[in-house]
C-alpha positions in Angstrom: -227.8 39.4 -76.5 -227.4 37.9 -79.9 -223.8 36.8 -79.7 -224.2 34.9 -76.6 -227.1 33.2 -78.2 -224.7 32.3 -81.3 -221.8 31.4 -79.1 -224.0 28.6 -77.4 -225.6 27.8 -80.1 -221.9 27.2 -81.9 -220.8 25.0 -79.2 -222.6 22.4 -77.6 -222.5 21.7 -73.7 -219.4 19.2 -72.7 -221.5 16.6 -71.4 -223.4 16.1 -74.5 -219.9 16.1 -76.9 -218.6 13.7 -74.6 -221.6 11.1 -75.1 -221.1 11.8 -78.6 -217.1 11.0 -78.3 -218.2 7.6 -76.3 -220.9 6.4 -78.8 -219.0 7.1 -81.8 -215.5 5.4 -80.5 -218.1 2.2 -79.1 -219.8 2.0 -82.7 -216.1 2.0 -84.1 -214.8 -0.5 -81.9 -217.2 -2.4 -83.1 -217.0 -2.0 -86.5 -213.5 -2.6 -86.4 -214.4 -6.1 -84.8 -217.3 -6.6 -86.8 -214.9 -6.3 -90.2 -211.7 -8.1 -89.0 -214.3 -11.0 -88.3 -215.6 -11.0 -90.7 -212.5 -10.8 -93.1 -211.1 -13.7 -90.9 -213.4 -15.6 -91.4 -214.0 -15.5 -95.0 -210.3 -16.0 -95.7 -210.8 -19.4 -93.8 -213.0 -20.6 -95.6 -212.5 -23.5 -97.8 -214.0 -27.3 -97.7 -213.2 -30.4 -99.8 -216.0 -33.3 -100.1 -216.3 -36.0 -102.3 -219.5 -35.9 -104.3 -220.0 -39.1 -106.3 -216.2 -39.7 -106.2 -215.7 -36.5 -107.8 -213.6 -34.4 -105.3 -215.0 -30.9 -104.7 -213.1 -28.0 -103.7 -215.1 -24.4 -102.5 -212.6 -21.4 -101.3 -213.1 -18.2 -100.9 -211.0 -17.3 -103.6 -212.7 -19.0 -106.7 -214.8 -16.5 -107.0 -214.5 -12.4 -107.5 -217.6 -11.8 -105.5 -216.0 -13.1 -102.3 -212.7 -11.4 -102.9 -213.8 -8.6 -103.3 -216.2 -9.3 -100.5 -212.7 -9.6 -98.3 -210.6 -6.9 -99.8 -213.7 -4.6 -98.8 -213.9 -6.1 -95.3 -210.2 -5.4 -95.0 -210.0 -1.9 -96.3 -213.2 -1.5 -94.0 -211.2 -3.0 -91.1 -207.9 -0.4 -91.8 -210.5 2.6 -92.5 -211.9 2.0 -89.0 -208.9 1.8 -86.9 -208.1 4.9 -88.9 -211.1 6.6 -87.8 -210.9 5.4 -84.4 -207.3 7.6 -84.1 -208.9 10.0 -85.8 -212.0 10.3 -83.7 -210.4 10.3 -80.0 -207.6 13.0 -81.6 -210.6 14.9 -82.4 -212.5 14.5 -78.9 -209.6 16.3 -77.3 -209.0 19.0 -79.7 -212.2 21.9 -80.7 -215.3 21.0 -81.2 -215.2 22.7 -85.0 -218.2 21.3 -87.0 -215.7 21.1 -90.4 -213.5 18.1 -88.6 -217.4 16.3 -89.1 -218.1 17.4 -92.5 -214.6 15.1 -93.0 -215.5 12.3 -91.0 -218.7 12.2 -92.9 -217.2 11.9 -95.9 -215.2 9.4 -94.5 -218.1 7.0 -93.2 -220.0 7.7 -96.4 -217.3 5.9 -98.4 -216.6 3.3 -95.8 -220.4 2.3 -95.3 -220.5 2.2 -99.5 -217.0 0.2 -99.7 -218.8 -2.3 -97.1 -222.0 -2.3 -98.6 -220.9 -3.3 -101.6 -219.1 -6.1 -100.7 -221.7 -7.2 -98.7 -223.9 -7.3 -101.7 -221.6 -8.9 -104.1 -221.2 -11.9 -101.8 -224.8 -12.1 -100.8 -225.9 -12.5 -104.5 -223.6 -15.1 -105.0 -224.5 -16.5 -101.8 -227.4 -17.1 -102.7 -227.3 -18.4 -105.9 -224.6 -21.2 -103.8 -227.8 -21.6 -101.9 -230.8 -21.7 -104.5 -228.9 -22.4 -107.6 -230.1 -20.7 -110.5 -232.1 -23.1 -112.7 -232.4 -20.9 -115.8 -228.7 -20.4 -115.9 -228.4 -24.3 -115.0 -226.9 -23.4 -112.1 -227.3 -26.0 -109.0 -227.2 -25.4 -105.4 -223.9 -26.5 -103.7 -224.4 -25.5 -100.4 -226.0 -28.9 -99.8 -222.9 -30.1 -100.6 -220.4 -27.9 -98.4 -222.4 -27.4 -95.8 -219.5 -26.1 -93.9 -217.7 -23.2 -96.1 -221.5 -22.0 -96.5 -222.0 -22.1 -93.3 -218.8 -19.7 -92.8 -219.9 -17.4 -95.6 -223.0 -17.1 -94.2 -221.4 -16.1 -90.5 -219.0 -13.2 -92.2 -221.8 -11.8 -94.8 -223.7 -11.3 -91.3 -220.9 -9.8 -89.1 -220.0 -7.6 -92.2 -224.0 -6.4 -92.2 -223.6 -5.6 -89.3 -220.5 -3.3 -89.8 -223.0 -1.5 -92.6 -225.2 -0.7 -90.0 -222.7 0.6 -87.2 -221.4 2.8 -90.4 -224.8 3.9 -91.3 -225.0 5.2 -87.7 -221.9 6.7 -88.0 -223.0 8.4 -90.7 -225.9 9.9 -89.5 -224.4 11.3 -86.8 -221.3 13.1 -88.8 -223.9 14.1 -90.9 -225.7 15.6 -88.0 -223.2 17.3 -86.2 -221.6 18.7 -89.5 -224.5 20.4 -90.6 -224.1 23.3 -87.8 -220.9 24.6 -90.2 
């Protein structure tokens, strides 16, 4: 009586593994949107204004919080459409609770890759923002409204990737703990 309670509870019914398939190749479709957006974006970002004849130039790439803001993004974007393989391999083959524990690991790293990036370029978005007035540090976004603007937009979509990972996570995390 035992073993057929073990053997059920070892493998869960088909409908509910295939819900589980669906949700996790949607959440890394989207991710994988979310992060080429958001890298696209960011490397298109650059405006020139003239502020009191003095030409102003902000890119992306004049500062080492936004590159590594889109290095992150693109390494996120790669590491997603690697998981997505990955994850619809796995759908077809056993439903053994180690091929989780990887993909756990996998999301971990990919939700901390993002979410650092995310937090490098929203620190020094802000201080574009707000300035830092002990520092001496002035506000430009008043200036380039537009590349802020832009910044803004792929900070946002790239928050958004943290939380699709964190789901991801979670549920990994979830359905590896039945090892």
């Amino acid at each position: 009586m035992e073993t057929i309670g073990a053997k059920n509870m070892q493998k869960p019914p088909l409908k509910s593994h295939k819900c589980l398939l669906a949700t996790q190749i949607l959440f890394r479709i989207l991710a994988t949107a979310f992060t080429l957006a958001a890298t696209l974006i960011i490397l298109s970002s650059k405006q020139i204004v003239s502020v009191f004849g003095i030409e102003m130039d902000a890119r992306y790439s004049y500062s080492s919080a936004f590159k590594f803001f889109a290095l992150s993004n693109i390494i996120g974007c790669c590491f997603s459409v690697l998981s997505l393989i990955i994850a619809s391999l796995l759908g077809h083959k056993s439903l053994d609770p180690n091929n989780y524990f990887y993909m756990f690991l996998h999301d971990l790293i990919v939700l901390a890759l993002l979410l650092a990036g995310c937090a490098a370029a929203t620190a020094i978005g802000y201080v574009g923002k707000y300035g830092e007035n002990h520092s001496g540090w002035m506000p430009i976004c008043d200036h380039v409204s537009k590349f802020c603007h832009k910044v803004t937009t792929s900070v946002m979509l790239s928050y958004f990737a943290v939380i699709l990972y964190l789901f991801l996570t979670i549920i990994s995390a979830n359905q590896s703990r039945k090892i």
